[in-house]
C-alpha positions as CSV (number, residue, x, y, z in Angstrom):
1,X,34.0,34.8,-3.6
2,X,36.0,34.3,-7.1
3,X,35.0,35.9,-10.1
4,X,33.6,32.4,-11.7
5,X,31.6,31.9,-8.6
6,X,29.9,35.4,-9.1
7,X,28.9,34.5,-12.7
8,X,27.7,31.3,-11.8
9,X,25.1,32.1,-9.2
10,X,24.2,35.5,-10.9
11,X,23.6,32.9,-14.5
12,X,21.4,30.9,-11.7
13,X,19.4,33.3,-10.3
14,X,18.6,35.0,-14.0
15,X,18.2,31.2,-15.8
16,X,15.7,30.2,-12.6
17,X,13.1,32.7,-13.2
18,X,13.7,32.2,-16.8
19,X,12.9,28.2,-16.8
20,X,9.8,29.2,-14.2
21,X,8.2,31.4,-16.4
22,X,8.6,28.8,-19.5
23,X,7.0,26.0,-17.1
24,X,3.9,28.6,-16.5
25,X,3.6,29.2,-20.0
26,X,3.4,25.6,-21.0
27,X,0.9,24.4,-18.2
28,X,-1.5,27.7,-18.6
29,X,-1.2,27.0,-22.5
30,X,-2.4,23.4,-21.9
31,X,-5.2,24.4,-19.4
32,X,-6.3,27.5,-22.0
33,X,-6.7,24.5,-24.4
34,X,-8.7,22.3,-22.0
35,X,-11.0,24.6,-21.0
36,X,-11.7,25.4,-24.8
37,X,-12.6,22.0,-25.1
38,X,-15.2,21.8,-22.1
39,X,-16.6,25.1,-23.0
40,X,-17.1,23.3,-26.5
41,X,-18.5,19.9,-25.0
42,X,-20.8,22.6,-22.5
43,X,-22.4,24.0,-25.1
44,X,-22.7,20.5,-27.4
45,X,-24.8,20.0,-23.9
46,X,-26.7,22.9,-23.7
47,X,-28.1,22.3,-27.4
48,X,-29.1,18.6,-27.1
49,X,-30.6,19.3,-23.8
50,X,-32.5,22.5,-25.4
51,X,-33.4,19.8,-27.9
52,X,-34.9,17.5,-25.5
53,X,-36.5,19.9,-24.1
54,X,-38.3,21.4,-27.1
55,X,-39.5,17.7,-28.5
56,X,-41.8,17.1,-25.6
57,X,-43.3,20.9,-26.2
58,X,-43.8,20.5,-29.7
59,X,-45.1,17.4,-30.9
60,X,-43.9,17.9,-34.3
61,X,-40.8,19.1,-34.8
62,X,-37.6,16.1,-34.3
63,X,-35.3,16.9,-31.8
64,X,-31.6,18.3,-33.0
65,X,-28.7,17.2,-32.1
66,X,-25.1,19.1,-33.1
67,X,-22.0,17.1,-33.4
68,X,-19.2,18.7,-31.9
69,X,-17.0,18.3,-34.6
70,X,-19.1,19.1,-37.7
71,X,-21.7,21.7,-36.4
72,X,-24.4,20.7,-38.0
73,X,-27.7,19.9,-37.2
74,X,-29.2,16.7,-38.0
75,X,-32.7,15.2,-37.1
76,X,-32.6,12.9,-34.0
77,X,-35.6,10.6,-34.0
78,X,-37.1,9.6,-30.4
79,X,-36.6,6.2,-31.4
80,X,-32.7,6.3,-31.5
81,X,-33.1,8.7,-28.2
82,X,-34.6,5.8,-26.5
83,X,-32.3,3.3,-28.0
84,X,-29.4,5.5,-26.7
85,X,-31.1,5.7,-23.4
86,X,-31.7,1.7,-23.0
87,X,-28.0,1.2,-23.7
88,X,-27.2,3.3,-21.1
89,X,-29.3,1.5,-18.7
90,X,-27.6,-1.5,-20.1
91,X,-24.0,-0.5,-19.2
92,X,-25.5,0.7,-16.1
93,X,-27.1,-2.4,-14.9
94,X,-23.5,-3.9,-15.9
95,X,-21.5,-1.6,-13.7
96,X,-23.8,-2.6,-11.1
97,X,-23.2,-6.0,-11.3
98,X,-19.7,-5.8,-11.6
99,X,-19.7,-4.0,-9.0
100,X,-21.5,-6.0,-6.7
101,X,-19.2,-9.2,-8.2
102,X,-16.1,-6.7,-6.7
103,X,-17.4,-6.2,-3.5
104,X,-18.3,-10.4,-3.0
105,X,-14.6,-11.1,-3.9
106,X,-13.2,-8.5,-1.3
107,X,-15.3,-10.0,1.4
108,X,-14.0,-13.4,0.4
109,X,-10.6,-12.1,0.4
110,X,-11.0,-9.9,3.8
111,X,-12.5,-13.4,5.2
112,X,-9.3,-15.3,3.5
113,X,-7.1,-12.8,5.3
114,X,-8.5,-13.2,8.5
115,X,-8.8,-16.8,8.5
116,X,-5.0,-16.2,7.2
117,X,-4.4,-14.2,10.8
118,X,-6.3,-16.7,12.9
119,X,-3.6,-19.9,11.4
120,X,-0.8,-17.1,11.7
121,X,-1.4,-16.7,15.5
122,X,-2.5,-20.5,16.2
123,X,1.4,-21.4,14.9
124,X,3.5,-18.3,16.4
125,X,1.4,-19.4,20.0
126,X,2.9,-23.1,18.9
127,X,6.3,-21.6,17.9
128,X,6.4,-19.5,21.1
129,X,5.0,-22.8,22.8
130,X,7.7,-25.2,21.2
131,X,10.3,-22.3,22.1
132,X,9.7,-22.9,26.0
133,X,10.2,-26.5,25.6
134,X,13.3,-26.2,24.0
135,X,14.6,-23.6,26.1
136,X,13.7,-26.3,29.0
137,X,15.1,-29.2,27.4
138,X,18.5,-26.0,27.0
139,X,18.4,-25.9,30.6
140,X,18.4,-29.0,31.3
141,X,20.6,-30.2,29.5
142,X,23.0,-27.8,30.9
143,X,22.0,-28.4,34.5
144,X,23.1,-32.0,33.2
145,X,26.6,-31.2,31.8
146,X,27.3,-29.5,34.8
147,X,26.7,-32.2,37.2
148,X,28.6,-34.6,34.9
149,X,31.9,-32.0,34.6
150,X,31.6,-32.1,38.9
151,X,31.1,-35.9,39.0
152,X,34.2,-35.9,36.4
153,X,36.0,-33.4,38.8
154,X,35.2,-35.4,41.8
155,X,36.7,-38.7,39.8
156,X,39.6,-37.0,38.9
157,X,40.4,-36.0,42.5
């Protein structure tokens, strides 16, 4: 091995490791920040469902709900719980339908597709159809041209 070719594969095999451990930085920095984030959203969780809890205990007191970003507490009223809760429903009963509107246009388009197959296999069963004639009509035709070249033969003689 030449001298060059030494350097080279000894610059590979330090560089590889190198770029591997820069990759693994970058990805475990990302998923370090992610998971700050859902420990964050957890505990925004944990507080408004303390809340929820608590308003139903004590009659008085207005459930609190923290904004992730600010921190603070502000007073929830049931009122805007339950209008938060109907919207909900709302986009839920949408989904729903949207979803069943998806599921009646597959069928239609699974039924399309099959009536799709069904003409499909009607015309290759006329194409293979129509092939045998032709290929009989071929044959004939050639049974023909060969009693004409010995009747021609026969003239000739």
């Amino acid at each position: 091995m030449t001298k060059q070719k030494v350097i080279f594969v000894c610059m590979v095999v330090f560089a590889f490791p190198l770029v591997l451990t820069g990759c693994y930085n970058v990805e475990r920095a990302r998923l370090e920040a992610k998971l700050e984030q859902t420990e964050r959203e957890r505990d925004d969780f944990r507080t408004r469902l303390a809340a929820v809890e608590r308003s139903p205990e004590r009659g008085n007191e207005e459930p609190v709900a923290r904004s992730p970003e600010q921190g603070n507490e502000e007073p929830v009223a049931p009122g805007e719980l339950q209008q938060q809760i109907d919207e909900f429903i709302k986009v839920r009963d949408a989904l729903r339908q949207r979803e069943e509107e998806l599921a009646k246009l597959r069928q239609v388009a699974l039924d399309e597709e099959q009536t799709a197959r069904t003409l499909m296999d009607k015309l290759a069963a006329q194409l293979e159809a129509e092939t045998k004639k032709v290929n009989a009509v071929q044959n004939q035709l050639q049974r023909a041209q060969q009693a004409i070249a010995e009747l021609q033969d026969e003239f000739k003689q």
